[in-house]
C-alpha positions in Angstrom: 0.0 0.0 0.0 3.3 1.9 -0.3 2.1 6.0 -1.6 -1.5 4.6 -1.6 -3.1 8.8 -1.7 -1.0 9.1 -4.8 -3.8 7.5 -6.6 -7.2 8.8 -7.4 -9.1 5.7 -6.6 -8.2 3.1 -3.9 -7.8 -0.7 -5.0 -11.0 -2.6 -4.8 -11.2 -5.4 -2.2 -11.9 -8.0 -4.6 -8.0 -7.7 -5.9 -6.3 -6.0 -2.6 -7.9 -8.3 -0.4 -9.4 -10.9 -2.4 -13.0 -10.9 -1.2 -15.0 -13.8 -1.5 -18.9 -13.9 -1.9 -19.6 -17.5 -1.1 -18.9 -20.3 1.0 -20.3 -22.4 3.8 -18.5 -24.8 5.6 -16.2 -24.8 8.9 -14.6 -21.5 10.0 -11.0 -23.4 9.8 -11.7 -24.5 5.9 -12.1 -20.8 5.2 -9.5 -20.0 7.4 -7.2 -22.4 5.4 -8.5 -20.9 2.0 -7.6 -17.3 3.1 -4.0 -18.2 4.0 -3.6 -20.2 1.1 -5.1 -17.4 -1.4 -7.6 -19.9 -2.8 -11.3 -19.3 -3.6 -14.1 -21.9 -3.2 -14.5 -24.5 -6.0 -18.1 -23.4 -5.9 -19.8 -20.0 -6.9 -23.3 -19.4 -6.2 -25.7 -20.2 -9.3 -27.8 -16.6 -9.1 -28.1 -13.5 -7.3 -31.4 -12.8 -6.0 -30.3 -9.0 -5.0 -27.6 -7.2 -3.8 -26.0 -4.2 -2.7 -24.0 -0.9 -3.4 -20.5 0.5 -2.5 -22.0 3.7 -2.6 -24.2 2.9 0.2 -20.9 2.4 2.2 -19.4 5.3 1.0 -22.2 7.5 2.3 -21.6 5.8 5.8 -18.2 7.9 5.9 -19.3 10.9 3.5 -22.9 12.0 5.0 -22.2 12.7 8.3 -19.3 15.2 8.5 -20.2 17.9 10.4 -20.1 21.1 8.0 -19.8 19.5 5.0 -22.5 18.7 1.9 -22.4 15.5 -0.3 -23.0 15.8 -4.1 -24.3 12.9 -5.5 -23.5 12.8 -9.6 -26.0 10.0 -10.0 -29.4 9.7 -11.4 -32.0 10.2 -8.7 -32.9 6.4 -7.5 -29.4 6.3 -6.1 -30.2 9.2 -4.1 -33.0 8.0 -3.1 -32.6 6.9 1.0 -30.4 9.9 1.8 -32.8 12.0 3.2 -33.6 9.6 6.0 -30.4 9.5 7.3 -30.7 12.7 8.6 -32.6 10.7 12.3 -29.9 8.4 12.7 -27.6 11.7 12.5 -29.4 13.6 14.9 -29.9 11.0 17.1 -26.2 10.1 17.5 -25.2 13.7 17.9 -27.8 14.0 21.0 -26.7 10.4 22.4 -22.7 11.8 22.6 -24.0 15.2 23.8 -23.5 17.1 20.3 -25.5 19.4 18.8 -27.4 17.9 16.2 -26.9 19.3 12.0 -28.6 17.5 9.1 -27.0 15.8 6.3 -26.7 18.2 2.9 -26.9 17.0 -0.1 -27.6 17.2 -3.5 -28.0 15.2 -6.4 -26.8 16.4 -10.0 -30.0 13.5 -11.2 -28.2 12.1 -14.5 -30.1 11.1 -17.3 -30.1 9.0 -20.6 -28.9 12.0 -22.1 -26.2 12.2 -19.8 -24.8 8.7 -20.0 -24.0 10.0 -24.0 -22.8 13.0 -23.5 -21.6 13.6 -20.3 -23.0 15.3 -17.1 -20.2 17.3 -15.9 -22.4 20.4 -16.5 -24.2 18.9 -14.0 -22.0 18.4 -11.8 -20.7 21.7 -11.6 -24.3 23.1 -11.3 -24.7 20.8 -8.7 -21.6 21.7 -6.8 -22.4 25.3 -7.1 -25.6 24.7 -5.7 -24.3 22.8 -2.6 -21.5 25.6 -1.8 -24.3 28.7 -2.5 -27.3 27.2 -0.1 -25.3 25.3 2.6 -21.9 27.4 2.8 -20.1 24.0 3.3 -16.6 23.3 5.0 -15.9 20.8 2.2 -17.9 19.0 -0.6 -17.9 15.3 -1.3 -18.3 14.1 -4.9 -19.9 10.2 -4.6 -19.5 9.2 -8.2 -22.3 6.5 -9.5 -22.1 3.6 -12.0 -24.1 5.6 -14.3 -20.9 8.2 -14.1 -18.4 5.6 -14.2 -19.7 4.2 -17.3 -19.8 7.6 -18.8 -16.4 7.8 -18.0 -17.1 11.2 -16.4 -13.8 13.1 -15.4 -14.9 14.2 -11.9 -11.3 14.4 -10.4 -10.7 17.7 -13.0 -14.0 18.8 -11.8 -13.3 18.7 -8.7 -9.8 20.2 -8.7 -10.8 23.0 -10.7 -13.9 24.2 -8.3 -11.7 23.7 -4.8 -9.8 26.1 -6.6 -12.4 28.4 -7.3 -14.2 27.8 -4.3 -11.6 28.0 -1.6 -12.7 24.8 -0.2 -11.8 21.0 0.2 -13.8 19.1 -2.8 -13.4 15.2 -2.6 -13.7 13.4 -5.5 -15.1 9.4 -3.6 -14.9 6.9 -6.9 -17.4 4.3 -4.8 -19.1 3.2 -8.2 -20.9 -0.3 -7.6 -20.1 -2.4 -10.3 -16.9 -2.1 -9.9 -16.6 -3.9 -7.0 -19.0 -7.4 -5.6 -17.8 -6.2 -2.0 -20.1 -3.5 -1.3 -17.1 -2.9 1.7 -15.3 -1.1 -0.7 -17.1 1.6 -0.3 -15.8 2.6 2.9 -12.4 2.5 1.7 -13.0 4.9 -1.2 -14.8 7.7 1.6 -11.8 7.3 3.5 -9.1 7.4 0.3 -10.6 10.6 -0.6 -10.3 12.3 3.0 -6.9 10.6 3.1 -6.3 12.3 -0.5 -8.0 15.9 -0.2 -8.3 16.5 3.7 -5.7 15.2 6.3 -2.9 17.4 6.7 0.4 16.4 7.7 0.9 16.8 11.5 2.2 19.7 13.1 2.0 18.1 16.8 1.4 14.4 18.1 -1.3 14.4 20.9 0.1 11.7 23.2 -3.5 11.1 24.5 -5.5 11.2 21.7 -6.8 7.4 19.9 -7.8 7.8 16.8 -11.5 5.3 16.7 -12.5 5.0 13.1 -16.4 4.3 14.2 -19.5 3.9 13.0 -22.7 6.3 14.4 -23.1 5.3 17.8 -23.0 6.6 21.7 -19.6 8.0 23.4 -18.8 4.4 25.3 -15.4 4.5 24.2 -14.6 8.1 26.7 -15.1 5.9 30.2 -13.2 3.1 28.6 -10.2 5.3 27.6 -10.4 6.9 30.6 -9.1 3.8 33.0 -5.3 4.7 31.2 -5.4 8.5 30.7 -6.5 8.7 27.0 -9.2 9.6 25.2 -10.8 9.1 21.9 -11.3 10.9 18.8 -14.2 9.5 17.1 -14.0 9.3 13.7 -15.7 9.9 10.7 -18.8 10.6 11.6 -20.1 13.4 13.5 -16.3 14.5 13.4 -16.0 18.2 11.6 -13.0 19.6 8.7 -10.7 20.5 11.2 -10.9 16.9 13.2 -10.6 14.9 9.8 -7.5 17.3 9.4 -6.1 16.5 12.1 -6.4 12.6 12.7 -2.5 12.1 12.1 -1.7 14.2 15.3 -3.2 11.2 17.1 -0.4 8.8 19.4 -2.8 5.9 17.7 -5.5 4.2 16.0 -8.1 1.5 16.1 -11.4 0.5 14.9 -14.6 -0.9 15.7 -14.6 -3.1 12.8 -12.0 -3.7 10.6 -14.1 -4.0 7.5 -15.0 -0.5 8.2 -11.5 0.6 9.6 -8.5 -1.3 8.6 -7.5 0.7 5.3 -7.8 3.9 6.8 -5.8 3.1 9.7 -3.1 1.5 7.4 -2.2 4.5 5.8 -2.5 6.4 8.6 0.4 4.5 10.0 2.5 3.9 7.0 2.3 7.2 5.3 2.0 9.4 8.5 3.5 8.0 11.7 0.5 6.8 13.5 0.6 3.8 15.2 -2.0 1.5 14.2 -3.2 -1.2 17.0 -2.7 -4.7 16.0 -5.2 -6.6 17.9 -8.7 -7.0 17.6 -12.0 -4.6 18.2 -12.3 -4.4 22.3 -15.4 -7.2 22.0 -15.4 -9.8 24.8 -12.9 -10.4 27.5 -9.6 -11.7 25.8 -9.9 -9.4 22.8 -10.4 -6.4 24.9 -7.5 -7.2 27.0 -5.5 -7.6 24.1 -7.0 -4.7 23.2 -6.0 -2.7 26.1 -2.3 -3.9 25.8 -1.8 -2.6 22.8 -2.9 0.8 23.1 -1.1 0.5 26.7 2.2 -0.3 24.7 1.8 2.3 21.6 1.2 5.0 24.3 3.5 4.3 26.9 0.8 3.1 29.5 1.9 -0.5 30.0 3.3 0.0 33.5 -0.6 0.8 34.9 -2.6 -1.7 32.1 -2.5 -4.8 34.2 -3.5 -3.9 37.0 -6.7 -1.8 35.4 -7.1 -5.3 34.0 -7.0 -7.3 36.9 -9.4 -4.9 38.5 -12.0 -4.7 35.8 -12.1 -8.6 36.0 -13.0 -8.9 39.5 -15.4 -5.8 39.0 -17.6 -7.9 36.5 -16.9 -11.2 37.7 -20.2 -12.1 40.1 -22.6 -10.3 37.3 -20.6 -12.4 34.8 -20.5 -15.4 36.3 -24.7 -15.1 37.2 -25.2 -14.6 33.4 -23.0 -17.7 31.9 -25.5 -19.8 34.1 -28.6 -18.6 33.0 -27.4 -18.4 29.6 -26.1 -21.7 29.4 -27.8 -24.1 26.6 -28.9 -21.0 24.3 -28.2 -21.7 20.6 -27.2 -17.9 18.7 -27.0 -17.8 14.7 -25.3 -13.9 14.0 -25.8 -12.4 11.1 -23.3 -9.7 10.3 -20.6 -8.0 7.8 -17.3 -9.9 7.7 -15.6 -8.7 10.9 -18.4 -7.3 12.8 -19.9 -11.1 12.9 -16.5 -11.9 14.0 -16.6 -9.5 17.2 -19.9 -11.0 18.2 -18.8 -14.3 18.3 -16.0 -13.4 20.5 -18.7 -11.6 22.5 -21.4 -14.6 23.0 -18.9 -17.4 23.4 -17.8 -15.9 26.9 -21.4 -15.5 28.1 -21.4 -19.6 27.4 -24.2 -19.3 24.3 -23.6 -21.6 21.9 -23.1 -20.4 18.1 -25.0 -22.3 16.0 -24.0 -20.3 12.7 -22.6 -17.1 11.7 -23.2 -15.4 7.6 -21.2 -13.1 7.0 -21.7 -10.7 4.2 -18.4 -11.1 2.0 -14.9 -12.5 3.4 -11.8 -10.6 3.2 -8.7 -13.2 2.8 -6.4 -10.6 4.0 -6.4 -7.6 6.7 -5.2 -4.3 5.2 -1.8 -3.8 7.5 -1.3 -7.4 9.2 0.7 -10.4 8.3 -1.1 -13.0 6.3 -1.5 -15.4 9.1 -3.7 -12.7 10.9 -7.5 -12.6 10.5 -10.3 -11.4 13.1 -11.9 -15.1 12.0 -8.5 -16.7 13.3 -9.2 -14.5 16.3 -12.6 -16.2 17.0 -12.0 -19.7 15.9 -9.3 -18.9 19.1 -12.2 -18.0 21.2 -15.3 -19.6 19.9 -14.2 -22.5 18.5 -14.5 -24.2 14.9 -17.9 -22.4 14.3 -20.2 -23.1 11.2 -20.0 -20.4 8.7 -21.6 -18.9 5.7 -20.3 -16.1 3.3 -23.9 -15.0 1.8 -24.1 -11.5 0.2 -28.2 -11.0 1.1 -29.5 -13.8 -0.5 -33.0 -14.3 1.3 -33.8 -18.0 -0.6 -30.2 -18.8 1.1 -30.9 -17.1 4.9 -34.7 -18.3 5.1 -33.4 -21.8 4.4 -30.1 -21.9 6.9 -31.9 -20.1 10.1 -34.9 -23.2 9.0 -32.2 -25.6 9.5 -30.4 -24.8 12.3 -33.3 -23.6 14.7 -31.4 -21.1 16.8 -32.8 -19.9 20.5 -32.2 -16.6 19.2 -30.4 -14.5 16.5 -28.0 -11.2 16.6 -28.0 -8.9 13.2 -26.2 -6.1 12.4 -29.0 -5.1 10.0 -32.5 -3.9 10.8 -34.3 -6.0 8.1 -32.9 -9.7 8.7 -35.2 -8.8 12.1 -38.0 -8.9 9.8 -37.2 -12.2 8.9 -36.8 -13.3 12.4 -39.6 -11.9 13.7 -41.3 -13.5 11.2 -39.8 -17.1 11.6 -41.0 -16.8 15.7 -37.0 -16.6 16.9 -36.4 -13.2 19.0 -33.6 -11.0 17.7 -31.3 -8.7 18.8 -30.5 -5.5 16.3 -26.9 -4.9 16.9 -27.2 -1.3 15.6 -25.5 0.4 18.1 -22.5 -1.2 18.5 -20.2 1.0 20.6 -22.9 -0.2 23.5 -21.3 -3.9 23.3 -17.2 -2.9 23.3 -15.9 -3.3 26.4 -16.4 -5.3 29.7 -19.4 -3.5 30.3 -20.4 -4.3 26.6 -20.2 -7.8 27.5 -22.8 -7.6 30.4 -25.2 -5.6 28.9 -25.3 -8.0 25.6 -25.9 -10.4 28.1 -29.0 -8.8 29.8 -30.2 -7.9 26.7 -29.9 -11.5 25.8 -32.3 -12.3 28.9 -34.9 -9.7 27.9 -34.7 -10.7 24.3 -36.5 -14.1 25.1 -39.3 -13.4 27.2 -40.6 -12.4 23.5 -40.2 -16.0 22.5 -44.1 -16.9 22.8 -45.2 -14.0 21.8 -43.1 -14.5 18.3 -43.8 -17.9 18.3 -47.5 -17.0 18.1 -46.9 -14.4 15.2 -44.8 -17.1 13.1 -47.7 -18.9 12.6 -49.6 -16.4 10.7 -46.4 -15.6 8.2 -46.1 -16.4 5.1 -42.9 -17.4 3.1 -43.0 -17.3 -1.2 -40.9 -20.5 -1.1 -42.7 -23.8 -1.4 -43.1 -26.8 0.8 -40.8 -29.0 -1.9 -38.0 -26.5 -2.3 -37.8 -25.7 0.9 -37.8 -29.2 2.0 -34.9 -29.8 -0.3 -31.3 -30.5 0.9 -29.6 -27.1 1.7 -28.0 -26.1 -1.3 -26.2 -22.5 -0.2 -24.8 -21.3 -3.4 
């Protein structure tokens, strides 16, 4: 990843980190294909829908404080901005912030456009976004519509920060481009990398650099036990924060699917430490987790000991929940390495995981060895777990949660607890997932675990009266995943 900003668009996952799409089998055979390089023999045989990098690119781009998104994209792809604008406010309020709305625009290509171009309307666009929101900086999110057009946006772009006296970000998140809708995040972050972050005047020898999704201010007490504190980024952060990231002693991530490139480069191309161990979910992977920032900022003389003191603090509570827990079957449904924090997170409250899909699989970790992997990590923890790599595919999901039968499911994605609901098996929506990192992460997922199922007859009840569009004979078949 040597001079990675250089470029105008980052490397898509499917070559830098050879993403797969499908699999189901053991966690250790797909452990063994990632350190060997080697896809699946088998592909899956149709698509019944999908998803967009530029969904994931939004994730990073919409909710920078001050700024405006232009969207050179026909309309539909535009569509389901304007409702992130709740998930925004209520974010800001839950880390004490005062709330500001997502901005955008969208330059709405048409057929015309795709012929001859639509970098009139991009400019227009761009004008439009500086005159009625007096922005700190513009994202561009390019569309495949663009792509295919072969629209020069990074000329564009150049040529109006000049004018305007203003960052504009040119973020090349096209879908097709990519089957790992993941990529996405990279290309938000490549083009704050590119167009934003300054080169650091000063290192803050406090200051950890958490590359987050929207979520509450957990991370403050936690930080707190050695001295630090964090600085939450991307969203909710503003110009001058994103510009200043590199002054931070570290970095770290809630998930590495979301955080691992950025984070990368931070460290090779700036000076900022970049923690190799896993997200803080569970107990062993948030010691290891607190050992490592301990180390990279010269707090390893007092980590122990915080340690040691935080185990006997949760211990009783702990110990209570692994008892009443005990015998519960989980299936978690997640992206790649967000799945792979939950299952260190259920396997110490004693629930057994039935299954995991992920949505892709990332053979490689930007910035680690090729031994290293977050799924090694839980294999570690968990043990040899049954695993699926499924992309969405609701003919594959309706049929694996079927088979297995779990006591209960955990989702990172408000409509697979549709599904659930639907299927009588209570769910947990894993939407705010700063709430879980930690010690005190791991007891409340375990409360919430015992709340969750006094829903169980009432679910049960509901299932009854749902409907699936499968038949009796295919879904009786043999389970055929890809």
């Amino acid at each position: 990843m040597a001079n990675a900003t250089q470029v105008a668009e980052v490397e898509i996952r499917d070559t830098r980190l050879k993403s797969i799409m499908t699999f189901h089998g053991k966690a250790s055979e797909l452990q063994e294909y990632s350190r060997q390089l080697k896809k699946p023999d088998k592909d899956r045989c149709f698509t019944q829908c999908s998803d967009c990098a530029q969904m994931c690119a939004g994730t990073v781009t919409n909710h920078v404080r001050g700024s405006a998104v232009v969207y050179h994209s026909p309309m539909g792809c535009f569509a389901n901005i304007p409702a992130q604008n709740e998930s925004t406010h209520n974010a800001a309020e839950a880390r004490g912030m005062e709330p500001f709305d997502v901005r955008s625009v969208c330059s709405n290509i048409s057929e015309k456009d795709t012929i001859y171009g639509g970098l009139k309307k991009l400019r227009d666009a761009i004008t439009l976004a500086y005159e009625r929101f007096n922005p700190t900086c513009i994202f561009i999110q390019s569309s495949c519509a663009a792509g295919i057009v072969g629209d020069d946006i990074e000329s564009v772009a150049d040529e109006m920060a000049d004018e305007l006296g203003i960052p504009i970000v040119p973020v090349f998140c096209e879908g097709f481009k990519s089957k790992a809708w993941s990529t996405g995040f990279d290309a938000g972050y490549h083009g704050i990398l590119r167009k934003i972050v300054k080169k650091p005047e000063k290192r803050q020898k406090d200051l950890v650099n958490i590359f987050n999704f929207l979520g509450t201010d957990t991370f403050t007490p936690m930080l707190k036990k050695l001295g630090l504190r964090p600085n939450y980024l991307v969203p909710l952060a503003d110009l001058e924060t994103l510009q200043t990231m590199t002054e931070a002693a570290c970095s770290t991530e809630v998930c590495e699917t979301l955080g691992t490139y950025i984070t990368t480069v931070l460290e090779e191309e700036y000076g900022v430490p970049k923690v190799h161990a896993p997200s803080p979910y569970g107990m062993k992977w948030t010691d290891d987790w607190y050992r490592e920032i301990a180390r990279l900022t010269g707090k390893s003389d007092i980590v122990e000991q915080m340690i040691e003191e935080e185990h006997k603090r949760i211990e009783p509570e702990l110990e209570e929940l692994r008892k009443e827990l005990k015998g519960l079957k989980v299936y978690i449904y997640a992206g790649d390495s967000y799945a792979h924090n939950l299952g260190s997170l259920v396997s110490d409250l004693g629930v057994e995981i039935a299954g995991m899909t992920t949505l892709h699989h990332d053979m490689r970790v930007d910035g680690e060895d090729a031994e290293y992997s977050t799924l090694q990590e839980m294999i570690d923890v968990a043990g040899d777990i049954e695993v699926t790599v499924c992309n969405k595919q609701p003919y594959e999901v309706l049929k694996q949660l079927k088979r297995v039968n779990p006591d209960f499911l955990i989702v990172r994605h408000m409509n697979m607890t549709i599904l659930a609901g639907k299927l009588g098996i209570p769910c947990i929506f894993e939407g705010e997932i700063n709430v879980s990192a930690g010690y005190d992460g791991l007891l409340l997922t375990g409360r919430r675990i015992k709340d969750l199922l006094k829903a169980k007859k009432l679910l049960g009840t509901l299932a009854e009266y749902n409907e699936f569009p499968y038949t009796d004979w295919w879904l009786e078949q043999e389970a055929d995943f890809i």
